[in-house]
Each structure stands twice: as C-alpha cells, then as structure tokens.
C-alpha positions as a LaTeX table, in Angstrom:
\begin{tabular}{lrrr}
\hline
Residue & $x$ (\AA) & $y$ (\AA) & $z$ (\AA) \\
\hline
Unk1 & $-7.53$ & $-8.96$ & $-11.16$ \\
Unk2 & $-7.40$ & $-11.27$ & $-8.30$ \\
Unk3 & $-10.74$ & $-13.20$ & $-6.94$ \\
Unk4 & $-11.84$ & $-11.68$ & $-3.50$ \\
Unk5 & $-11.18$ & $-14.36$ & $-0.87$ \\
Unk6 & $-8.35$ & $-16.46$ & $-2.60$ \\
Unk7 & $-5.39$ & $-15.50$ & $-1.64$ \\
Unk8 & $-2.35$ & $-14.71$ & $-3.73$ \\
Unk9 & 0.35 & $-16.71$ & $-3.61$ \\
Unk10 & 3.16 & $-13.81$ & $-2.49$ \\
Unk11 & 0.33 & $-13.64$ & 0.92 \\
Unk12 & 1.09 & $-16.75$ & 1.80 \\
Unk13 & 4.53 & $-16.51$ & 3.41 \\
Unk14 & 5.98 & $-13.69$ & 5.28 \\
Unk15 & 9.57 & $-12.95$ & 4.46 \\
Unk16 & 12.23 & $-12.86$ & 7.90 \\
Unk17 & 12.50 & $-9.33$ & 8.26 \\
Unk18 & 8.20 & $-8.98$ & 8.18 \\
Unk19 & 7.08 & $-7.56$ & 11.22 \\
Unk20 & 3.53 & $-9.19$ & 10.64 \\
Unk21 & 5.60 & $-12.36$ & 11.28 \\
Unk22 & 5.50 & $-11.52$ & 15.16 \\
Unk23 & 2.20 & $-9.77$ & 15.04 \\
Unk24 & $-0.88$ & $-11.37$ & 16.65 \\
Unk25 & $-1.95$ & $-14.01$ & 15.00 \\
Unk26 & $-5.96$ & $-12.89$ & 15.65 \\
Unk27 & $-5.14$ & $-9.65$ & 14.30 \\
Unk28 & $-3.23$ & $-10.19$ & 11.14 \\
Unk29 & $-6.45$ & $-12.89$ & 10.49 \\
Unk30 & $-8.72$ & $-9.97$ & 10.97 \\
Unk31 & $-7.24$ & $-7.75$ & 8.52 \\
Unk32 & $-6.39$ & $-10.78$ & 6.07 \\
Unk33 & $-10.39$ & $-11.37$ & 5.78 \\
Unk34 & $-10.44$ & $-7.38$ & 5.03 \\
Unk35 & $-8.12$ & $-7.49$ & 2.33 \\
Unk36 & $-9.36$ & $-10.79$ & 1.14 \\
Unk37 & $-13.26$ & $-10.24$ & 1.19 \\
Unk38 & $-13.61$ & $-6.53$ & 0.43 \\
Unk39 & $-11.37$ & $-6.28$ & $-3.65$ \\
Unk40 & $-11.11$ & $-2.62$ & $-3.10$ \\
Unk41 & $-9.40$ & $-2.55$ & 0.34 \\
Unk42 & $-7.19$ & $-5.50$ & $-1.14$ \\
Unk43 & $-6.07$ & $-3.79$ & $-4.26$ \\
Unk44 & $-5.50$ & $-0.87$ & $-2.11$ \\
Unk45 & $-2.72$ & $-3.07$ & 0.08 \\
Unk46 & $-1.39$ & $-4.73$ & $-2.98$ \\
Unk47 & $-0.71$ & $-1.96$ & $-5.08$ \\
Unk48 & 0.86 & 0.24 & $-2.20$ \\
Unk49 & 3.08 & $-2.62$ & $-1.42$ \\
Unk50 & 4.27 & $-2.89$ & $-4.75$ \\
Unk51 & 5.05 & 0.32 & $-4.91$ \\
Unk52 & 7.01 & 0.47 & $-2.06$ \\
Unk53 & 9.07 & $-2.44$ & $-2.66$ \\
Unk54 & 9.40 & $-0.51$ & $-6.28$ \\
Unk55 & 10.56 & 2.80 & $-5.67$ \\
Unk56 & 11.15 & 3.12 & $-1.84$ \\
Unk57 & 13.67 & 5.36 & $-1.18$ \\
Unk58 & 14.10 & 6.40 & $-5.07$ \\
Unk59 & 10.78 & 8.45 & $-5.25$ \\
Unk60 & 9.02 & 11.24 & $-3.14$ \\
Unk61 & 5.81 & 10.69 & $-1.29$ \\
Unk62 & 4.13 & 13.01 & $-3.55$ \\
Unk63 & 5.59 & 11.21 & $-6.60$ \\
Unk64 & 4.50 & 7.55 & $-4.59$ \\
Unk65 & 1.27 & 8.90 & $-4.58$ \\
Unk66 & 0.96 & 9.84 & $-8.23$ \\
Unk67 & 1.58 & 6.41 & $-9.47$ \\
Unk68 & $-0.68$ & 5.08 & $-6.81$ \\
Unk69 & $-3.55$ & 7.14 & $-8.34$ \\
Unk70 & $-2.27$ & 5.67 & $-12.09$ \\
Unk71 & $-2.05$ & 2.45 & $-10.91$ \\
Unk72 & $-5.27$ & 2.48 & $-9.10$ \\
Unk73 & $-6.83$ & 4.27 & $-12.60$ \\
Unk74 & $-8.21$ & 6.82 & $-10.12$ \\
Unk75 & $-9.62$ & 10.10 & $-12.12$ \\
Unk76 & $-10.68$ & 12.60 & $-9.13$ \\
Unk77 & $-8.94$ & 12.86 & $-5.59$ \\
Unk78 & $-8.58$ & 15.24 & $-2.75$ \\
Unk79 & $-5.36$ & 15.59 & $-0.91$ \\
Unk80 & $-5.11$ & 16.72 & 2.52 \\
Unk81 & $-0.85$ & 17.95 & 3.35 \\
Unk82 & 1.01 & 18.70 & 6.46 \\
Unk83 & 3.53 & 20.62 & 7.37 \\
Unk84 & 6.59 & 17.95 & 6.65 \\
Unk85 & 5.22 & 17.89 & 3.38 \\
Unk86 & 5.46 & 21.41 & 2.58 \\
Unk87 & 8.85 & 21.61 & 3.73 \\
Unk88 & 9.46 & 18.52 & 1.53 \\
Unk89 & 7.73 & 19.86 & $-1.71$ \\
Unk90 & 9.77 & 23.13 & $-1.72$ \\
Unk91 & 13.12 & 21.41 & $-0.38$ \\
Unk92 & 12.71 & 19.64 & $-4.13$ \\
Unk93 & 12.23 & 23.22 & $-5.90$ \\
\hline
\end{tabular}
C-alpha cells in the first residue's frame, strides 16, 4: 500500500479529457489533502478509479460494486437501492 501524503505517480498529471483539469484549483487541493492524508478515503478513490477504467461499460453497477467490496477486502456491508436499480437488476434476469 501507498504512504498517506506521497502521492502516486498516476496523481500527478491529469490526462486531456479530465475534467479536474478545469476544476478549481483550491478545490481539487482540498480534496487532494483528503485523499492524500486520510489512507482510507484514498484507497477508496484509487480503487474505484481502477475499476472504472477496468470494466466501465463491460460490468453492472451491482457487479462494480462486488469487486469493489473484494478489492477493498471488505467482509460486512449494507446496501441501500433505488428504483433505477431495481429496474436494472431484473432487466438482467
């Protein structure tokens, strides 16, 4: 794992089609200390990115979220659905 506060190389650079790129500058150094300073809020954003760039497109939300939780070696969680969800889940049936 990472060392809180040093930043990985891939967080260094934003790639052309980033929106961050045009974001404020006070605000995306904000939320940089978050994920830099506090590991679990950082782990959070790099895992979901990588999944994203992995499988967007290819997998479900639902499925998304099940590797999240392996990836993130969670053992309990609660799930809260909506509607679109639903319709989503039994669409796949």
């Amino acid at each position: 794992m990472r060392r809180a506060g040093v930043p990985a190389k891939s967080e260094e650079k934003y790639p052309k089609f980033c929106l961050t790129a045009g974001a404020n500058p006070t605000r995306v150094k904000e939320v940089l200390e978050i994920y830099q300073n506090d590991e679990e809020s950082g782990e959070i954003s790099r895992v979901s990115a990588c999944i994203e760039g992995e499988f967007y497109g290819r997998l479900t939300r639902e499925e998304e979220t099940v590797e999240f939780i392996k990836r993130m070696h969670y053992k309990k969680i609660g799930i809260a659905s909506c509607v679109i969800c639903s319709l989503q889940s039994r669409q796949r049936k």
